[in-house]
C-alpha positions, 0 to 999 in steps of 0.5 A: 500435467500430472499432481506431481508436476503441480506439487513441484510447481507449488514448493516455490510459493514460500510461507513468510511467517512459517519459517519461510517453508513452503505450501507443499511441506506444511502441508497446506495443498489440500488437493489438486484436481486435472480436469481436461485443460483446467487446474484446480487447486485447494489451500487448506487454512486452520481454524486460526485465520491466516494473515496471509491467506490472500497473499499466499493464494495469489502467489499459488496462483502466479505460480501456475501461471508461469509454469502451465503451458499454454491453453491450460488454465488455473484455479487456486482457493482457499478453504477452512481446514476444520469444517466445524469452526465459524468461517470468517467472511474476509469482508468481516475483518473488524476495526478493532487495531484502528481503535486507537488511531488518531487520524487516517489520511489517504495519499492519492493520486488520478495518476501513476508517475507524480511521486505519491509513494514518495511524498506519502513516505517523506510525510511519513517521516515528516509527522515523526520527525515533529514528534508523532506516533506515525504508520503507513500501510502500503495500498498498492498492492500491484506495485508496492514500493515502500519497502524499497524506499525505506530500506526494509525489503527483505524484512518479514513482519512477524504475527503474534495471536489475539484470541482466535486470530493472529496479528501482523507486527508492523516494521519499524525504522525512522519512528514510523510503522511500516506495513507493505504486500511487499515484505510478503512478496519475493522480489520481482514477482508479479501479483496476479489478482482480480480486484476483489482479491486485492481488496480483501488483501489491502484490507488484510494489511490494514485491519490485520496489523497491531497498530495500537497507539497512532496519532497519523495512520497514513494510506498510500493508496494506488494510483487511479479510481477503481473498484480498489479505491472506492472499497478502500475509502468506504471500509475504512474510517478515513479523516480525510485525503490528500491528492498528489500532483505535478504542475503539468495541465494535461494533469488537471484531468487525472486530479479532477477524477480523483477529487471526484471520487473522493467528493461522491455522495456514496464515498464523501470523504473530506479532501485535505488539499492538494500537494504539488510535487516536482513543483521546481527543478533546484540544483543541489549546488544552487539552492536559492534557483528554481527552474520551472521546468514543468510549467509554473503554479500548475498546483495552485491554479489547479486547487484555486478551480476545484476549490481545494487549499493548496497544502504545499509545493515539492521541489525537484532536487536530486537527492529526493530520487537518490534518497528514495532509492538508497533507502533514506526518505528526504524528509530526514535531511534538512536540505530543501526538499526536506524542511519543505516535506516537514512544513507539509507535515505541520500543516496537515497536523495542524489541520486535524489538531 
């Protein structure tokens, strides 16, 4: 492998928020260094700390790994480029955007594949269509999903300055603020990150955005109980969690973890209740059936043993998945997967007013 070779690779990896030119041509490859089988390089990052420095270094990285052949290894980083500035730590970023923040409620889920980006969405819009000031930040980081269901991908954030840092404008649609790794990611590309770069990079699109005045920040946060998680819910200042679910048994286990991740003296954060989703099938054309094709009151009998109240009950309707994937959350309709998300809405409001 040769420095050119590397800089060819590196002119892939585009800056969203630099006019969408790349590392190579805004001068931010402070070196490259080949040393046997191993390559290193360096990001260089001004004294103004960039709001994407976590994505931009993550994406270098997912560069050479697609790219070095096999038995080569890659190590990127990123470094102050004015040695004489005060080096801010990443686990330093301040709350001061969440100061007028109302409440923050954690989505979650013990498990992938029960609809969690999909209720945090609906309620989402849900809390706005009842009249209030609503934002999502996007925590899964691995597999972002937000800006597909909101029909805003390809839209980038754009950053304004505060003092000597820079602040990422959410996007806006349907009365809410949306924040996703998403809008910095281009499509189909593969984050590779260790868990303490993905953490410092969630907390980026959380503590780094200019909220300003929220009545519900909601967190749709990654499926499972890592290292992602707990640093997550220790860092930021949440109300409280709502955990996701489907009426299967064998889900039980999955929610039981999450709830006691949630419940650890070292994490002790309070649990707002259980949702069920994909509750019943109902036909579209048939809107007074229900079909418990995947077993029936699974979600009530669940928070009845773990002493949770159960918040409310999603239907199965198609329009939920053509809704999600055309863009268009189904909180928005008034069919019945729609007035069911905007009671969901009202009972959590009505929990923290």
């Amino acid at each position: 492998m040769t420095e050119h070779e590397i800089y060819t690779f590196l002119r892939e990896v585009h800056h969203p928020g630099k006019q969408d030119r790349d590392l190579v041509d805004l001068g931010m490859v402070d070196s490259i260094e080949i040393e046997d089988s191993k390559v290193t390089v360096t990001l260089g990052f001004p004294k103004r700390r960039d709001p994407l420095t976590e994505y931009l270094v993550g994406a270098a990285r997912a560069c050479l790994v697609r790219h070095l052949p096999e038995g080569v290894t890659s190590e990127v980083k990123g470094v102050v480029t004015d040695e004489q500035s005060p080096k801010k730590k990443k686990l330093e970023l301040n709350k001061d955007q969440l100061a007028e923040v109302r409440h923050i409620i954690g989505v979650a889920s013990g498990k992938g594949g029960v609809g969690k980006s999909t209720v945090a969405v609906n309620l989402a819009c849900a809390l706005a269509r009842l009249g209030f000031k609503v934002g999502l930040a996007d925590a899964d980081v691995y597999g972002p999903s937000v800006p597909t269901m909101t029909d805003t991908e390809g839209m980038v954030p754009e950053a304004v300055k505060n003092g000597e840092e820079e602040l990422i404008i959410p996007i806006e649609k349907y009365g809410v603020k949306w924040m996703s790794i998403g809008y910095f990611a281009e499509k189909g590309q593969a984050l590779i990150w260790r868990g303490p770069m993905a953490c410092n990079a969630l907390k980026q699109m959380i503590l780094q955005v200019k909220w300003d005045e929220l009545d519900f920040l909601l967190i749709d946060m990654p499926p499972g109980t890592g290292d992602i998680h707990i640093s997550l819910v220790q860092d930021i200042p949440m109300d409280g969690a709502v955990i996701v679910t489907t009426p299967q048994a064998v889900a039980l286990a999955d929610v039981e973890k999450g709830v006691n991740m949630f419940r650890n003296p070292n994490v002790s954060k309070p649990i707002l209740g259980l949702v069920e989703n994909m509750a019943w099938f109902t036909p579209e054309e048939h809107p007074d059936e229900k079909y418990y094709i995947f077993g029936k009151n699974g979600g009530a009998e669940m928070a009845s043993g773990l002493g949770l109240e159960l918040l409310g009950q999603i239907p199965l309707v198609q329009s939920i998945r053509e809704s999600g994937d055309a863009g268009e959350p189904a909180s928005l309709s008034n069919r019945p997967d729609g007035i069911a998300f905007v009671e969901l809405a009202g009972r959590i409001a009505k929990k923290l007013s």
